[in-house]
C-alpha positions as CSV (number, residue, x, y, z in Angstrom):
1,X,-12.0,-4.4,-19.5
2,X,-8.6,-3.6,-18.1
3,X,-7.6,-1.7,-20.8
4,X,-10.5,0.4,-20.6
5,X,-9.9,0.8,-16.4
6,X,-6.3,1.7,-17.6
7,X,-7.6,4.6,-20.2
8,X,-10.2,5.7,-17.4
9,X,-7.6,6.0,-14.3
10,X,-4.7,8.0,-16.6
11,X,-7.9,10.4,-17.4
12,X,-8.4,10.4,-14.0
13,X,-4.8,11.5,-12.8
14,X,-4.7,14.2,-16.2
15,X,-7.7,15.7,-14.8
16,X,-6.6,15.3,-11.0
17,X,-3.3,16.9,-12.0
18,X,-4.9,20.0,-13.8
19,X,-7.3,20.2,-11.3
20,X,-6.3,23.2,-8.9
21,X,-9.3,23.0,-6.3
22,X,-8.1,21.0,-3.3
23,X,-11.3,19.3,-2.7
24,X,-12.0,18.4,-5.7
25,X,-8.9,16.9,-6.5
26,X,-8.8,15.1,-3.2
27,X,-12.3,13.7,-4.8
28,X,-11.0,12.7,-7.7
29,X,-7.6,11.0,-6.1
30,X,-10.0,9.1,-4.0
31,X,-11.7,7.7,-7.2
32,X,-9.0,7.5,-8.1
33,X,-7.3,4.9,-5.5
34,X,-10.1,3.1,-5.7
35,X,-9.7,2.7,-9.4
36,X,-6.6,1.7,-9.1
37,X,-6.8,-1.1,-6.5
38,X,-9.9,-2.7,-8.5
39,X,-7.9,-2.7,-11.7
40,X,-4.7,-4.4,-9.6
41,X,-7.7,-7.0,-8.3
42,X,-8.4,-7.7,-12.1
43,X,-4.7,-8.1,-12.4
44,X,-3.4,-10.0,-9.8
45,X,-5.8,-13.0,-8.1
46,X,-5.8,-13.4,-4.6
47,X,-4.5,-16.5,-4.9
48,X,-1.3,-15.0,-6.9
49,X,-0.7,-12.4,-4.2
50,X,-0.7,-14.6,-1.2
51,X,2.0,-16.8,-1.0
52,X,3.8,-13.4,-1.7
53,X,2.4,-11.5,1.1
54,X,2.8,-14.3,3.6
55,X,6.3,-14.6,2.7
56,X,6.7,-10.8,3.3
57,X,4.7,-10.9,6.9
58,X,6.9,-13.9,7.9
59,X,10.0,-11.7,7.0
60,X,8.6,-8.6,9.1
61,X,8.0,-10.4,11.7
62,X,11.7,-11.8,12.0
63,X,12.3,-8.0,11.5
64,X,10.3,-7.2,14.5
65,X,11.8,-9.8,16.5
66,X,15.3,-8.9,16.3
67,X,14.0,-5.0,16.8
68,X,12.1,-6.1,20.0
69,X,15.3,-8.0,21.2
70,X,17.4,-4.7,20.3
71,X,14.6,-2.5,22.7
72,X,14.8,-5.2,25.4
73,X,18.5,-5.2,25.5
74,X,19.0,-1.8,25.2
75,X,16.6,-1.2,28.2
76,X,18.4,-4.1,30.3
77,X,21.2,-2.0,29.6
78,X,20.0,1.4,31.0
79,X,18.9,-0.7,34.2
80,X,14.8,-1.9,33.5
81,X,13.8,-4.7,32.9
């Protein structure tokens, strides 16, 4: 089955590359996307992905601390609070 979702989304992006009507290829990119993201379901089970994406959320949100702490002190610095 994912080989077949692989043959049908490189079809896909050979027509959508071709294709020189706007609509239609924003159509067809929309399939597709879509296409895409089922087929990276199939290959990846949410419970593979998780631990991964946690792990990246915990890391942007010690990214957004130390951004927020740069804002605040920068602002202390020009006088508000």
């Amino acid at each position: 089955m994912q080989s077949g979702l692989h043959e049908e989304a490189k079809a896909t992006m050979a027509r959508a590359k071709s294709n020189g009507n706007s609509a239609q290829s924003s159509a067809t990119i929309g399939f597709e996307a879509k296409l895409w993201l089922t087929a990276d379901k199939l290959r990846n089970p949410f419970e593979e992905k998780m631990p991964r994406l946690v792990a990246e959320l915990e890391s942007q949100f010690m990214e957004s601390a130390k951004l927020e702490a740069a804002i605040r002190n920068n602002l202390k610095g020009l006088g508000y609070k």
